[in-house]
C-alpha positions as CSV (number, residue, x, y, z in Angstrom):
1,X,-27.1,-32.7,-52.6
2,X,-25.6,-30.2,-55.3
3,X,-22.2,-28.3,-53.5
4,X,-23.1,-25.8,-56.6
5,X,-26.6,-24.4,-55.2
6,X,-25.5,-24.8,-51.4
7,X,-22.2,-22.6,-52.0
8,X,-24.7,-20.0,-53.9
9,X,-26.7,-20.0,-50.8
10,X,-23.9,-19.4,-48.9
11,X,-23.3,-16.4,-51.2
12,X,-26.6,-15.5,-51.3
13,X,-28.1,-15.3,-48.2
14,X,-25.8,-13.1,-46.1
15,X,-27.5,-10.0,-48.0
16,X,-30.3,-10.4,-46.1
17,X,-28.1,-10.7,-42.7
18,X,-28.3,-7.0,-42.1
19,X,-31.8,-7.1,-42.5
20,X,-32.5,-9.8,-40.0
21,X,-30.2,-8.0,-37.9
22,X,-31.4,-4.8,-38.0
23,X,-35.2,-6.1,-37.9
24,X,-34.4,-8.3,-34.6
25,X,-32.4,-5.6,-32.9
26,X,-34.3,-2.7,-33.0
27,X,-37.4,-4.7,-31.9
28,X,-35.7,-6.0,-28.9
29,X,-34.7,-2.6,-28.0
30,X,-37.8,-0.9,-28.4
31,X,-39.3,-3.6,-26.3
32,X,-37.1,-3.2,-24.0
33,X,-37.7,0.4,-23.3
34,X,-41.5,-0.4,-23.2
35,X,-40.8,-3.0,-21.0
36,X,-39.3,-2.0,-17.7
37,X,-42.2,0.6,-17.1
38,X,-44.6,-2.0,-17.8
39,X,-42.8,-4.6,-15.7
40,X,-42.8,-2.4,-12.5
41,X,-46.2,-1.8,-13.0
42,X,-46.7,-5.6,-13.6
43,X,-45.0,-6.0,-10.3
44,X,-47.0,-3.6,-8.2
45,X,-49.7,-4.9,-5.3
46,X,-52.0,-2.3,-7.1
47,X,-54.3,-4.1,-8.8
48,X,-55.6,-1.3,-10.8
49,X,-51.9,-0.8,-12.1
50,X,-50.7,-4.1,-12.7
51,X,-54.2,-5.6,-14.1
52,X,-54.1,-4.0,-17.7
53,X,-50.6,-5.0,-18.4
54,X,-51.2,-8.1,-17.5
55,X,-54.2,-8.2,-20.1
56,X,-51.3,-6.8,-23.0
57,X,-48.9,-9.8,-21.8
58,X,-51.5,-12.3,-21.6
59,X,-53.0,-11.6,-25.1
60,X,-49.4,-11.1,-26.9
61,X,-47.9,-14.1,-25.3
62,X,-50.8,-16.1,-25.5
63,X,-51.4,-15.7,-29.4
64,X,-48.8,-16.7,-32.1
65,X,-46.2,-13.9,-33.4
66,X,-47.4,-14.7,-37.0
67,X,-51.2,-13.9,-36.3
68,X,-50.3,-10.8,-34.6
69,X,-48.1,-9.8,-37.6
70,X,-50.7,-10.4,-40.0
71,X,-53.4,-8.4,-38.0
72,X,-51.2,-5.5,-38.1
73,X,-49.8,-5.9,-42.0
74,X,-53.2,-7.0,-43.6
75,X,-55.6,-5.7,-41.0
76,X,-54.9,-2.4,-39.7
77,X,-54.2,-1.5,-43.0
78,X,-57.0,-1.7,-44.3
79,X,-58.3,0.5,-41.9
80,X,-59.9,3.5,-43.8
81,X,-59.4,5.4,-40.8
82,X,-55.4,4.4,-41.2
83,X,-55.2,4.7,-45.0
84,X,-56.6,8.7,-44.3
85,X,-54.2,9.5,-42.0
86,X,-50.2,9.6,-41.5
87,X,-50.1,6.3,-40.1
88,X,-50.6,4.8,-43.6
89,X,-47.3,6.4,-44.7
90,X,-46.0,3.7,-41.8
91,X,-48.0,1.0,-42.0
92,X,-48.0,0.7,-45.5
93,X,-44.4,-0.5,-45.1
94,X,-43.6,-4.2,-44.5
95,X,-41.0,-3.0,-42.7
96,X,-42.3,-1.1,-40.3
97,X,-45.5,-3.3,-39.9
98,X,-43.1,-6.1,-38.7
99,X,-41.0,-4.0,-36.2
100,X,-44.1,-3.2,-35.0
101,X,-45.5,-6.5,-34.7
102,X,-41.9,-8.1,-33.1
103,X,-41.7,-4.7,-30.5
104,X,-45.0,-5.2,-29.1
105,X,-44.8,-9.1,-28.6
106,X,-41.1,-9.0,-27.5
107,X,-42.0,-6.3,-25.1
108,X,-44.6,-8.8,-23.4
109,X,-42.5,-11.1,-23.2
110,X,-40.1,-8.9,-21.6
111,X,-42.4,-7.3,-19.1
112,X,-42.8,-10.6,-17.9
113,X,-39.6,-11.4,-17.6
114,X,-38.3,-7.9,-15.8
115,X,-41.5,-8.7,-13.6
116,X,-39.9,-12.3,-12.0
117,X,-36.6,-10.5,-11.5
118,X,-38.6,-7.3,-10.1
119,X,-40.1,-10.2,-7.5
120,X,-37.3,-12.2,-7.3
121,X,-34.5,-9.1,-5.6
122,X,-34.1,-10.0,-1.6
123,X,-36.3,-7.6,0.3
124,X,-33.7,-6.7,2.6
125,X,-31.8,-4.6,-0.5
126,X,-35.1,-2.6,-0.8
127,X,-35.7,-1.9,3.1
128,X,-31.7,-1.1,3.6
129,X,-32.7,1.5,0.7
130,X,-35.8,2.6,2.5
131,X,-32.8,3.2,5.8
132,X,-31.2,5.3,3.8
133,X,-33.5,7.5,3.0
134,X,-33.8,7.0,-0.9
135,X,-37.1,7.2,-2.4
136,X,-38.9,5.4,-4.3
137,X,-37.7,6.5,-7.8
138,X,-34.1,6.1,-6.6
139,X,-34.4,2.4,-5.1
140,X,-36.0,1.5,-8.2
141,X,-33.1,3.1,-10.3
142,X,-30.5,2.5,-8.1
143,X,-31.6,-0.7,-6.5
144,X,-33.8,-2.9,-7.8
145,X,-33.6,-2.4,-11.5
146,X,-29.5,-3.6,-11.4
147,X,-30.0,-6.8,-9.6
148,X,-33.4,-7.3,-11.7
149,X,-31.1,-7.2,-14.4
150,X,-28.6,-9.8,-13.8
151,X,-31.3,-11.8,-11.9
152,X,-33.3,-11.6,-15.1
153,X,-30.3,-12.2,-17.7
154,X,-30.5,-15.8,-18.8
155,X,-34.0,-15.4,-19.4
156,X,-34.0,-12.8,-21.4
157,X,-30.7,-14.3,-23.3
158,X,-34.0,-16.7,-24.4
159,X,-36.1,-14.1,-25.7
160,X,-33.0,-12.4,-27.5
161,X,-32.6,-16.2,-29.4
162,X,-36.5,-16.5,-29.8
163,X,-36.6,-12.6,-31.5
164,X,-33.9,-13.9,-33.9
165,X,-35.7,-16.6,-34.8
166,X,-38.6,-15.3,-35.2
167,X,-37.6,-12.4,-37.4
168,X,-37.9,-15.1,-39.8
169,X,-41.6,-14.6,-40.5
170,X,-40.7,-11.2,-41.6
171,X,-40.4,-13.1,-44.9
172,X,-44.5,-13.6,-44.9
173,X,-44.8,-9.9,-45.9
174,X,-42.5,-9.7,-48.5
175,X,-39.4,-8.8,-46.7
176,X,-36.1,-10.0,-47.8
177,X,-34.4,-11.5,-45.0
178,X,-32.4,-14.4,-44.5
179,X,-35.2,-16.3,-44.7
180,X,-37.3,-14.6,-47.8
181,X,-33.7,-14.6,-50.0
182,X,-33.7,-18.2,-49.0
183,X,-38.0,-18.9,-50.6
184,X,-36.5,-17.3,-53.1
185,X,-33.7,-19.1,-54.0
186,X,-35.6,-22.3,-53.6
187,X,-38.4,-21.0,-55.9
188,X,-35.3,-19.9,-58.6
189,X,-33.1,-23.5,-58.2
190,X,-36.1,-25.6,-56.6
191,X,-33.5,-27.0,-54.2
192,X,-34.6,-26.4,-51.0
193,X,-32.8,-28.7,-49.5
194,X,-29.2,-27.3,-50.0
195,X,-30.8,-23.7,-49.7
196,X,-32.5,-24.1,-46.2
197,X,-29.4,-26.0,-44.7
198,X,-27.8,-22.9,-45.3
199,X,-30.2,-20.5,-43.8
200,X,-30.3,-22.6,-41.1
201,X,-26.4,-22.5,-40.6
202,X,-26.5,-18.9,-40.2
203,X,-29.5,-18.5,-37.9
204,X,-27.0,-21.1,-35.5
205,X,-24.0,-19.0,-36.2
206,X,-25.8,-15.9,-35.3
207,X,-27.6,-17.9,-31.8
208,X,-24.5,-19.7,-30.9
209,X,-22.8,-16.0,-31.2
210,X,-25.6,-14.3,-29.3
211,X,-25.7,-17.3,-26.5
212,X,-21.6,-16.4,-25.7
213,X,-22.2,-12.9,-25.5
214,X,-24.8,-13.5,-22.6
215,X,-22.4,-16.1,-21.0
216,X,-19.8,-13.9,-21.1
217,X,-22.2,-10.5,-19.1
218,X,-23.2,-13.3,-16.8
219,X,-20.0,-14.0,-16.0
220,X,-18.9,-10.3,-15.8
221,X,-21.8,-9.6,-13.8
222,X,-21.6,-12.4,-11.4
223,X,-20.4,-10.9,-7.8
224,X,-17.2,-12.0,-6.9
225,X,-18.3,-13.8,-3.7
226,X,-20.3,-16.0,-5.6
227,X,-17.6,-17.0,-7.9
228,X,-15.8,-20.5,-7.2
229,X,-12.2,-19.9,-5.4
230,X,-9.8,-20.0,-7.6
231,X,-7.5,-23.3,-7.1
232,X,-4.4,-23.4,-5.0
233,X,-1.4,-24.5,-6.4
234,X,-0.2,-27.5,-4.4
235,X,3.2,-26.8,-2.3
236,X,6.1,-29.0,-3.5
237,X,9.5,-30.1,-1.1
238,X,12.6,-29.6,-2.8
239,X,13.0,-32.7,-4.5
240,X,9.8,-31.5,-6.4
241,X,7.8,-34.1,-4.8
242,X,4.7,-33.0,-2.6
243,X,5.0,-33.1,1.1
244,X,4.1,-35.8,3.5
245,X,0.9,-35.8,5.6
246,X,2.2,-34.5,9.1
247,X,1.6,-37.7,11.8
248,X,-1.0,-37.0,14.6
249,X,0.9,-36.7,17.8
């Protein structure tokens, strides 16, 4: 292993941080918008409302990211219909081909998600509501939609790591990521191994950074009453030692 081409990499690759950061981010918010409509529909008993986005999750989560980003890059491209319009100023972009691609699988994925923690929030919170006189709109908002969220937060800590990782295939189209400065490092040094061991270091830097920003919300968002007590500090007698068991009588 050369410590030469490894500490390039290490130079190297953190260009294409922002990038991956930017890329992974925005697609996960996007999605996320998308996806809390789509999850309460996902949720209703109306089968005429939940069936179609169950047909969008089901294809998206069913096929792999790197098929769908290829349909989109190579195939709606070519598209005369696309090249005519304004959307080719968009999709001729790699850029915005993957964001695309990433927003509309990490938004299935989501929807899904949102949808077990829509199911998952006691039915007692959503009939107290209905006592109270809120509607519909404002139990969701109000209501259900907080506790969905922290009933829903580890999973979607998992789709957060999965997106980062995934951004990765942003490199098949050309983009310069961490991942497509690292092909081409390797095609420039033909060292991959040194040069992949670093790309590698940062995607676990980045998840191991992402993974204690989720532990720490869950732990903020925790309610108190489900927190362990805190320990008691054990009474001592003056000679500092700690006191006797009192005898039965």
């Amino acid at each position: 292993m050369s410590m030469t081409i490894a500490l390039e990499a290490f130079l190297t690759l953190p260009r294409g941080l922002l990038l991956t950061l930017v890329l992974t981010f925005a697609s996960l918010a996007a999605g996320f918008a998308v996806s809390v409509p789509l999850a309460f529909l996902r949720a209703s008993s109306n089968p005429w409302a939940s069936a179609p986005v169950l047909a969008y999750t089901y294809a998206f989560r069913g096929t792999p990211l790197l098929v769908q980003l290829f349909l989109i890059y190579y195939g709606i491209g070519q598209l005369p219909l696309v090249r005519q319009s304004f959307l080719w100023a968009v999709m001729r972009e790699p850029f915005w081909c993957a964001f695309i691609a990433f927003t509309l699988n990490s938004a299935a994925h989501t929807t899904e998600v949102l949808r077990g923690g829509i199911q998952a929030v006691p039915r007692g919170q959503i009939e107290a509501a209905k006592a109270l006189g809120l509607s519909r709109f404002h139990t969701a908002r109000l209501i259900v939609f907080p506790l969905t969220l922290r009933i829903a937060l580890p999973a979607y800590a998992n789709e957060v790591v999965g997106m980062l990782k995934a951004s990765s295939l942003a490199s098949t189209i050309t983009l310069l990521e961490v991942t497509g400065l690292a092909r081409q490092l390797v095609s420039e040094t033909f060292a991959p191994y040194e040069v992949f061991i670093a790309a590698g270091a940062f995607y676990l830097l980045l998840t191991l950074l992402i993974t204690q920003g989720f532990q720490m919300l869950e732990t903020r968002w925790t309610p108190t009453a489900n927190r362990p007590p805190p320990a008691q500090p054990v009474p001592r007698r003056a000679n500092g030692k700690p006191p006797l068991a009192s005898a039965e009588t």
